[in-house]
C-alpha positions, -999 to +999 in steps of 0.1 A: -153-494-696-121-509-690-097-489-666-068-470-675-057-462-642-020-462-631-009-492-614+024-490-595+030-524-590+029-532-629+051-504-638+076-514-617+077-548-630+078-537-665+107-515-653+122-544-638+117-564-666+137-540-689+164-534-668+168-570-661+170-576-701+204-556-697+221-580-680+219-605-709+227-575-732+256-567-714+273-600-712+260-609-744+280-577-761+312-589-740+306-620-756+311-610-792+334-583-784+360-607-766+351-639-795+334-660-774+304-670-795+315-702-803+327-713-766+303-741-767+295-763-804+264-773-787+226-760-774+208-758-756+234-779-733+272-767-725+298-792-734+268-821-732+261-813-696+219-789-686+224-758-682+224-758-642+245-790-642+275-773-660+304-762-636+300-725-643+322-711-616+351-735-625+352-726-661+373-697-673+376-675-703+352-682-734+332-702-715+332-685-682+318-655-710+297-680-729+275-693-703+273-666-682+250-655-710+231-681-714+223-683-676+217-643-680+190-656-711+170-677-681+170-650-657+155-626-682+132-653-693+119-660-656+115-625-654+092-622-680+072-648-674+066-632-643+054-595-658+036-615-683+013-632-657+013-601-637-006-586-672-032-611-668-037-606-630-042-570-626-046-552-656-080-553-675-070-538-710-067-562-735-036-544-755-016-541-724-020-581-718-009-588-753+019-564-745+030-587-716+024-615-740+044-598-768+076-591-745+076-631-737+074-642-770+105-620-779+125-632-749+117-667-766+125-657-800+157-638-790+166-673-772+161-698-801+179-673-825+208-672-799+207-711-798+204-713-838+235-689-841+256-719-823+242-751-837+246-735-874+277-714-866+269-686-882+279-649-885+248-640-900+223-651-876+249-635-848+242-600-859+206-608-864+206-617-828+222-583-813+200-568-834+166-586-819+183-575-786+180-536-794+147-542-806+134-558-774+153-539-751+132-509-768+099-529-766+106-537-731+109-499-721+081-486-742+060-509-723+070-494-691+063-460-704+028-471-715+023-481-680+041-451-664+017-424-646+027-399-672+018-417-700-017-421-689-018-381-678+008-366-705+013-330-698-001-299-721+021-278-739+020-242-733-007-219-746+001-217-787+034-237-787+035-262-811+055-293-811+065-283-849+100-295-863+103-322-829+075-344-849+102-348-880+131-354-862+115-376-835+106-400-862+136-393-885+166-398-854+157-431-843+152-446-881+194-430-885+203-447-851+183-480-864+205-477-895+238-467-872+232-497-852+222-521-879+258-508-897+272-516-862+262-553-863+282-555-899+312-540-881+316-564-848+301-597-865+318-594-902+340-569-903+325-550-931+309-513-934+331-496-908+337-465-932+297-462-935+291-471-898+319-441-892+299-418-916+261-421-904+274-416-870+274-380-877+249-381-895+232-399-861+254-370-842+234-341-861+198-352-858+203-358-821+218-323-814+192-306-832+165-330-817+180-315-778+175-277-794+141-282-807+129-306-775+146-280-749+126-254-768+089-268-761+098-260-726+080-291-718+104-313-687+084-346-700+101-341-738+136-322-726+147-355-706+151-380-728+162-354-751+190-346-728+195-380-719+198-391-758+224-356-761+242-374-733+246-406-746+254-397-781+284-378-766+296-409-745+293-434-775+311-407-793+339-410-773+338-446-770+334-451-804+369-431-812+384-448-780+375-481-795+387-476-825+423-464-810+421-497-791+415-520-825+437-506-851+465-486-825+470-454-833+509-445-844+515-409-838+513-418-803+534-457-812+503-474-796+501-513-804+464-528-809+462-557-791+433-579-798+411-597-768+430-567-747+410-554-711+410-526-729+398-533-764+369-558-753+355-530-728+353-504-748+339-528-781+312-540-754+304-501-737+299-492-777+279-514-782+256-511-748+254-473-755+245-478-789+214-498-777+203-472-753+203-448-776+176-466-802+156-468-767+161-433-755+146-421-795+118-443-799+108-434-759+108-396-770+089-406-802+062-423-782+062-393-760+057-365-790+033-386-804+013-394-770+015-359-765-001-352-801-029-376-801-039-363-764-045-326-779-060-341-811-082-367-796-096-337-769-111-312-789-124-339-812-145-354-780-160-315-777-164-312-811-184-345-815-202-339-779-216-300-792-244-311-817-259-330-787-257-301-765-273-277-791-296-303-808-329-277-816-353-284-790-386-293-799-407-260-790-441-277-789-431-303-763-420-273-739-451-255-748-477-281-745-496-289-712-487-322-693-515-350-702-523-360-670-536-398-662-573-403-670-578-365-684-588-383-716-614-405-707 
């Protein structure tokens, strides 16, 4: 049987791995937000010259931004090469090596879209690209979770409390902050859909409030942090998000000027966009959560259930009742 035990030194490299992924998230938002996509009309080299040969710390400006994200792309790449192989070494399971082997392949992918977005120059495949980013940011940290302690050992509910309204909204708030994001990429990369990007965001606001009530509720600490965690983000990118806006279009009751590439505005674009990310990853980590949580109690009693008609299988009477035959008694 293969072992599902907890292995500390895997978890922390899967948790390395996805914290790792944020530095090329990071300075990849700061690249959109400040226009520096195009810095560079080539790929995978930077102005003709390899990627270590190019005089980084000289440059300045877009591609100062530029390649700092594409030296952030090999780090994260390195990195999970490393968590891949470290699948292979010391965990037996077969889904959990594909998983290492899954979170490489999307590092790749998210690598030759990035490169494709340059040599096509293309919008399109730019918002397709901070999209893949959310996605494997998320995949990144649901892998840690699978090989956190908890997950292995998920704690019981309560006697008679029922997950109830949680399993709606955990599936139903991260498919709104999927379509928030998604509305997001419209907004930075072509300017379109701000008024439904505005619009879903409290739609976004008012799943993820009621998600905190009904989580807090189960009185269960394993579902009320990322809750709370998720109420706390949705509050910051809340205020960022209204900051940002104030910061692109000015705001005239107060006779403030927009000024674009500003400190100011490219911060705030690139924290909205960050927090935006962790919250798809904070929803689908408390969806994995409820669910683990409802297969644990499902998949018990079933075991019992399947293991009584073997316990209580009649027993044949005459057998019990019959004297031994002992050796040579019949000849």
């Amino acid at each position: 049987m293969r072992s599902a035990r907890y292995r500390p030194l895997l978890f922390g490299l899967a948790v390395v791995t996805a914290a790792t992924a944020l530095l090329p998230i990071v300075v990849g938002a700061l690249v959109t937000s400040h226009k520096a996509g195009m810095a560079f009309a080539d790929w995978p080299t930077s102005d003709g010259q390899g990627m270590f040969a190019y005089p980084w710390l000289k440059s300045a400006g877009d591609k100062f931004i530029e390649h700092g994200h594409r030296l952030a792309g090999i780090i994260i790449g390195c990195v999970s090469i490393v968590f891949a192989a470290a699948c292979f070494a010391l965990e037996p399971r077969r889904w959990v090596r594909w998983c290492g082997v899954c979170v490489l392949l999307a590092v790749i992918a998210q690598g030759l879209l990035g490169g494709g977005r340059v040599l096509a120059d293309a919008r399109l495949l730019a918002m397709l690209h901070g999209a893949l980013a959310a996605a494997v940011f998320t995949f990144m940290s649901s892998v840690a979770l699978f090989l956190s302690r908890s997950w292995n050992q998920p704690p019981k509910l309560e006697a008679g409390r029922r997950l109830g309204a949680l399993n709606v909204l955990a599936v139903v708030t991260p498919a709104v902050l999927l379509l928030q994001y998604s509305l997001g990429g419209f907004v930075r990369h072509l300017g379109t859909a701000i008024y439904e990007h505005v619009g879903t965001a409290f739609l976004a606001l008012t799943c993820i409030v009621a998600t905190v009530i009904v989580a807090h509720r189960t009185h269960c600490g394993w579902l009320r942090r990322p809750a709370w965690l998720l109420g706390v983000a949705v509050v910051a990118q809340m205020l960022l998000g209204a900051a940002g806006w104030v910061a692109k279009f000015g705001f005239a009751p107060w006779g403030y000027v927009a000024v674009e590439r500003s400190p100011v505005q490219v911060a705030l674009l690139t924290s909205h966009t960050v927090v935006g990310m962790l919250l798809v990853m904070l929803s689908v980590n408390l969806l994995l959560r409820v669910a683990r949580i409802e297969w644990s109690r499902r998949t018990v009693p079933l075991a019992i259930e399947r293991a009584i008609p073997a316990i209580a299988a009649p027993v044949n009477a005459s057998a019990i009742l019959a004297p031994p035959v002992l050796e040579g008694s019949m000849r």
